[in-house]
Each structure stands twice: as structure tokens, then as C-alpha cells.
C-alpha positions in Angstrom: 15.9 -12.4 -24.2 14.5 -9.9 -26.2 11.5 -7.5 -25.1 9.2 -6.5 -28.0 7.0 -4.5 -25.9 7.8 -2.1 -23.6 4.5 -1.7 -21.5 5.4 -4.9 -20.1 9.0 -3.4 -19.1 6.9 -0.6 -17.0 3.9 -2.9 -15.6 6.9 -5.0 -14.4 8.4 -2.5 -13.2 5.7 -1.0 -11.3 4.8 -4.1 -9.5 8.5 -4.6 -8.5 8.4 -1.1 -7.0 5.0 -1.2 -5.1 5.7 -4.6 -4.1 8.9 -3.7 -2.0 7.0 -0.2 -0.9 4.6 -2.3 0.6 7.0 -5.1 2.1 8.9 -2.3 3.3 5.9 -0.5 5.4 4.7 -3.6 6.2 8.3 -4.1 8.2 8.1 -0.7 9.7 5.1 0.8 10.2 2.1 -1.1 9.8 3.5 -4.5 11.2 3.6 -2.5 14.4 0.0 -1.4 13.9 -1.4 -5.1 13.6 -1.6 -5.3 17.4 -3.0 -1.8 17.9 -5.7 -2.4 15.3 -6.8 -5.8 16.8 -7.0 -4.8 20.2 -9.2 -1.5 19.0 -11.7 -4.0 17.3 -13.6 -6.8 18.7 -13.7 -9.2 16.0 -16.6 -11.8 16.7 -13.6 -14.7 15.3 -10.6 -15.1 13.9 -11.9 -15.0 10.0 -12.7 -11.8 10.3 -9.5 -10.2 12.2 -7.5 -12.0 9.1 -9.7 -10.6 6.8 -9.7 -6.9 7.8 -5.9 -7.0 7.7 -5.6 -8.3 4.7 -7.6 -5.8 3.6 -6.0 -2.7 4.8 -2.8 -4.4 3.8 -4.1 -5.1 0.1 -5.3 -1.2 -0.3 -1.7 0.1 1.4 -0.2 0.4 -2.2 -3.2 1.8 -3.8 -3.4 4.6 -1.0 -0.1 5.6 -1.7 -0.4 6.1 -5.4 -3.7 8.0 -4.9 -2.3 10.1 -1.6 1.0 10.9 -3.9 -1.4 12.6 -6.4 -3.5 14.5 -4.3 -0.3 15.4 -2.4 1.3 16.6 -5.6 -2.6 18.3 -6.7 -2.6 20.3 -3.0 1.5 21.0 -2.9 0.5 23.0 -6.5 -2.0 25.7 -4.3 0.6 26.1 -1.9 2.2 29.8 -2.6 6.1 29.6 -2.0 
């Protein structure tokens, strides 16, 4: 197989990366949150309990890349 564009390479690539970031937090951290997060919120049914943690698991991997940039935006004030 011969790959003629190399865009595809790194969109593939970047969807193989986030996709095991977020299956591994999923594992560790926020797996463990599921329970906190439903017993903080008094969902009126069931729909809406699945649908809110779909939700915050769907914007996990878009968090990240946008709290690694600011991250890397605020570690560049920092005098060392």
C-alpha cells in the first residue's frame, strides 16, 4: 500500500493518539468520576444522565488539546 498523501498519515495519526488518551483517562480517571458526577446531579431520567456523560466524555480530548496550548502560552510568562 502506497500513501500518496501525507495529511492523511497525520489525521490518522492524530486520531490514533487522542483516541487512546481518551480510552486511557477514561480507565483511570474519569471512569471513577462517573459515580461522583451522577450522584452530584439530579437528573429528572436516565436520557439525560447518558447524555451529560457522553458529553463531558466527547469534549475530554478537545480539552486537552486546548489546555496543552494555554499550558504551553502561560509556561512562556513564567520567569525561570
Amino acid at each position: 500500500m502506497r500513501i500518496k498523501d501525507t495529511s492523511t498519515v497525520y489525521s490518522y495519526s492524530i486520531s490514533v493518539c487522542m483516541g487512546s488518551f481518551v480510552f486511557g483517562y477514561e480507565l483511570s480517571s474519569f471512569g471513577n468520576l462517573n459515580d461522583l458526577i451522577i450522584a452530584a446531579n439530579k437528573w429528572d431520567s436516565d436520557l439525560q444522565r447518558d447524555q451529560t456523560i457522553l458529553l463531558l466524555s466527547s469534549v475530554l480530548a478537545l480539552a486537552a488539546i486546548f489546555g496543552k496550548i494555554r499550558f504551553i502560552q502561560e509556561l512562556a510568562f513564567i520567569d525561570i
